[in-house]
C-alpha positions in Angstrom: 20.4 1.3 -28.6 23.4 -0.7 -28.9 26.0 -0.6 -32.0 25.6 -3.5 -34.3 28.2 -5.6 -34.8 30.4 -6.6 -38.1 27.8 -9.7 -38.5 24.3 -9.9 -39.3 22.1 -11.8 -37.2 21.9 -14.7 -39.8 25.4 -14.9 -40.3 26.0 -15.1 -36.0 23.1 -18.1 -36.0 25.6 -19.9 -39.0 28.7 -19.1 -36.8 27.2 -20.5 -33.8 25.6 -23.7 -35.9 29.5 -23.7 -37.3 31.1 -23.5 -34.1 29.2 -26.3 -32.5 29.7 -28.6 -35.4 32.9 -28.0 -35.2 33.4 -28.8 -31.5 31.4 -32.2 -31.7 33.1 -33.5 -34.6 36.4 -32.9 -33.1 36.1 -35.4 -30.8 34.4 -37.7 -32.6 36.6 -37.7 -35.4 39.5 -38.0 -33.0 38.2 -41.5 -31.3 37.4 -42.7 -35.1 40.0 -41.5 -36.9 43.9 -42.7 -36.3 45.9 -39.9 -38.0 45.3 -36.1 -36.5 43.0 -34.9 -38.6 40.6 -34.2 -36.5 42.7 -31.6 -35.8 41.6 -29.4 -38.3 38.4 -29.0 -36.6 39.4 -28.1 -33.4 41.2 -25.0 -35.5 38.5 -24.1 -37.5 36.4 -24.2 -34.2 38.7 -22.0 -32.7 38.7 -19.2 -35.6 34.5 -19.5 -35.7 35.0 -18.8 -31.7 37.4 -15.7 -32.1 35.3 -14.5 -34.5 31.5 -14.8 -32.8 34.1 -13.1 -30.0 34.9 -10.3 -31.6 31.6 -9.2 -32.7 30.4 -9.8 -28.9 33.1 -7.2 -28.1 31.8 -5.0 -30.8 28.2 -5.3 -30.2 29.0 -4.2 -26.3 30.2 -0.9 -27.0 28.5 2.2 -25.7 27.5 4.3 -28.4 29.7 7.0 -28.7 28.2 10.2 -27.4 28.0 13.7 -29.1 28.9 16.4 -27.1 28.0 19.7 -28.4 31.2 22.1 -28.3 
């Protein structure tokens, strides 16, 4: 069995549903909108990534083993 990571599997769906949210209303905000804040998104899209990133790395360890001494 593989380690569990830091998030639940309800909070990875929301990261995911956050992340690609995120992603599509970057560029739609950015052909709307004339100032750069549609920039925003693209960062919080970016944080959401590292983070569903992370746990992908955690969740991928190998258990540690036991060895009896």
């Amino acid at each position: 069995m593989r380690s569990a990571g830091f998030l639940s599997e309800r909070q990875r769906r929301f990261a995911w549903l956050g992340f690609l949210l995120a992603a599509f209303q970057a560029p739609l905000a950015a052909k709307l909108i004339d100032d750069a804040s549609w920039f925003f998104a693209v960062v919080v899209a970016l944080v959401v990534a590292t983070v569903i990133i992370a746990d992908d790395s955690q969740r991928r360890r190998p258990e540690p083993v036991n060895y009896p001494e």
